[in-house]
C-alpha positions as CSV (number, residue, x, y, z in Angstrom):
1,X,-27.8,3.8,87.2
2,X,-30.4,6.4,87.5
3,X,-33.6,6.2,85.5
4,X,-35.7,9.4,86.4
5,X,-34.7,11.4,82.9
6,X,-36.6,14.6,84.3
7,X,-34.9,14.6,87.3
8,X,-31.3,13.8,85.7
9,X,-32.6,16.8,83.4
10,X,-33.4,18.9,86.4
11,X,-30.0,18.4,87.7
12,X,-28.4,19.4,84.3
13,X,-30.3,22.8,83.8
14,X,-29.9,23.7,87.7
15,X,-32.1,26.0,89.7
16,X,-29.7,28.7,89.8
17,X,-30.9,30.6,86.6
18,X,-28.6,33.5,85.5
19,X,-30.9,36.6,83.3
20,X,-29.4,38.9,80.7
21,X,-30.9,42.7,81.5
22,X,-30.1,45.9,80.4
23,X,-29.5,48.5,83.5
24,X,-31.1,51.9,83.0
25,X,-30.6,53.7,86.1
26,X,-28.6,53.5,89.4
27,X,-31.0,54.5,92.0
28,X,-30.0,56.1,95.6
29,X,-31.2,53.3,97.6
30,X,-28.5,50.8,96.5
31,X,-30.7,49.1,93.5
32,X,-30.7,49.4,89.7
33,X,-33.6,49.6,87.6
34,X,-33.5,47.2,84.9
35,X,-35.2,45.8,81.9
36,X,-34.6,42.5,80.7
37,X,-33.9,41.1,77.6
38,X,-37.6,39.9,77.5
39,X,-39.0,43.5,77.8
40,X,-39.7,43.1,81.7
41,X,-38.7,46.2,84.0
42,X,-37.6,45.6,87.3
43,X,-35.4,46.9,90.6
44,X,-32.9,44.3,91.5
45,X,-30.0,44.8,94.1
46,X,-26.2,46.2,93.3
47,X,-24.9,48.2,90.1
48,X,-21.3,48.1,88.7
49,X,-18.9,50.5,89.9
50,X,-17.9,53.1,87.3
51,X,-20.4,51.6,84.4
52,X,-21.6,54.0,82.5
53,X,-25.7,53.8,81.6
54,X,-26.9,51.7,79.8
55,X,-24.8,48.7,80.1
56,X,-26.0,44.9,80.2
57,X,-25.6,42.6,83.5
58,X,-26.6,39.0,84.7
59,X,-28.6,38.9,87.0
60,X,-29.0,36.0,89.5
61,X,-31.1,35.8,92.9
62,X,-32.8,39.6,92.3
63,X,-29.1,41.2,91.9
64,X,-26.5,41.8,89.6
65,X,-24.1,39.0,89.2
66,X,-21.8,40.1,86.6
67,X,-21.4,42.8,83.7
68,X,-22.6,40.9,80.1
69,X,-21.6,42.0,76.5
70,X,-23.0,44.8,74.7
71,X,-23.9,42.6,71.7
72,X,-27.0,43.3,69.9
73,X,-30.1,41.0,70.9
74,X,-32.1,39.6,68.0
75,X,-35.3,37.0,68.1
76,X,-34.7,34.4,65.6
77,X,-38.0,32.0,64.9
78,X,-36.7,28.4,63.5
């Protein structure tokens, strides 16, 4: 039985973190210019055929992963 709870915890969240961003242009050089869900802005690699701008994506390892719902963010403070 393993006893190191931070690394059993480690092992449950994963390093492979997926982000939720909003893409704002498709750019010539094969990136899309982004802005997360945080407010961040960014270039990361890829865009979805045929999407139409704005749309949301995942993005994992500096490129889009996956196309994310359009639902409406909201910051809740508990």
């Amino acid at each position: 039985m393993r006893t190191d709870l931070w690394e059993q915890f480690g092992d449950l969240a994963g390093a492979d973190h997926r982000y939720l961003a909003t893409v704002t242009a498709h750019n010539a050089d094969g990136t899309a210019s982004v802005t997360t869900a945080e407010g961040w802005e960014t270039r990361v690699l890829g865009a979805i055929e045929g999407a139409t701008v704005p749309y949301n994506v995942w993005i994992r390892d500096g490129r889009i992963d996956d196309t994310a719902p359009n639902f409406p963010i909201a910051e809740v403070t508990v």
